[in-house]
C-alpha positions, -999 to +999 in steps of 0.1 A: +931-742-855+919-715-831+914-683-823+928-659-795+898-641-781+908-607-761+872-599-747+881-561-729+863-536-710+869-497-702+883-504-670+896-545-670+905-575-694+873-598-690+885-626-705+912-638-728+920-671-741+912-696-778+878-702-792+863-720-816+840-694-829+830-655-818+796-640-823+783-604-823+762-578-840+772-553-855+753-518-872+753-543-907+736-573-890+753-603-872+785-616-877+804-652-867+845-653-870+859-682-869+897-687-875+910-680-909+883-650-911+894-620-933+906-593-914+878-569-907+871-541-880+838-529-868+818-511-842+792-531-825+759-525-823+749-525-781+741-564-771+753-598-771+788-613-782+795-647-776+824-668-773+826-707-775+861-717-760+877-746-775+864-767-741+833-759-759+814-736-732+799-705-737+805-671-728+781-645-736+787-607-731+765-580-730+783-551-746+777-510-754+800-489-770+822-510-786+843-521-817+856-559-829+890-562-845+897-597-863+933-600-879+955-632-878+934-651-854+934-625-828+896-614-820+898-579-799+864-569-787+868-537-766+840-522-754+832-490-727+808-519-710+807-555-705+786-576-685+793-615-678+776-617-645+748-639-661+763-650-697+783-678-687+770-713-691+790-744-697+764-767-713+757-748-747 
C-alpha cells in the first residue's frame, strides 16, 4: 500500500506521484506518514520534507511557509517555497 504524494509550490506542482513514506517538521517536532496514517493537518515549520518514492529514492524539499494535509493516502504538502535543486538523490 502507498501513498499519493502532491508536493506543491506557490507558483507550480513540484512533484506528484506514490511513496513509501513522507517526512517533515512541523511547530510540534518531526513527523513520518506513512499510508494508513490518521488524518492530520498541520503547518510546517521552514526546512526539510522528504519523500521516498516506492522506487525507493529520495526526494528532499526545502520548504517555508507551508502546511501538510494527510487524509486517505493523499499527502498534500503546499508550501509558498520549495526548493529541489539539490534534494534529489537516488541512492538513499
Amino acid at each position: 500500500m502507498a501513498l499519493r504524494v502532491e508536493l506543491v509550490a506557490a507558483d507550480r506542482q513540484v512533484w506528484s506521484g506514490e511513496a513509501s513514506m513522507v517526512s517533515a517538521r512541523t511547530p510540534d517536532g518531526s513527523l513520518g506518514v506513512l499510508a494508513g496514517h490518521e488524518p492530520f493537518l498541520s503547518l510546517l515549520a521552514d526546512g526539510p520534507v522528504s519523500v521516498v518514492p516506492v522506487d525507493g529514492s529520495r526526494i528532499v524539499a526545502e520548504v517555508s511557509n507551508g502546511f501538510l494535509s494527510v487524509d486517505h493516502d493523499l499527502v498534500t504538502v503546499v508550501a509558498q517555497h520549495v526548493d529541489v535543486s539539490q534534494g534529489r538523490t537516488e541512492d538513499q
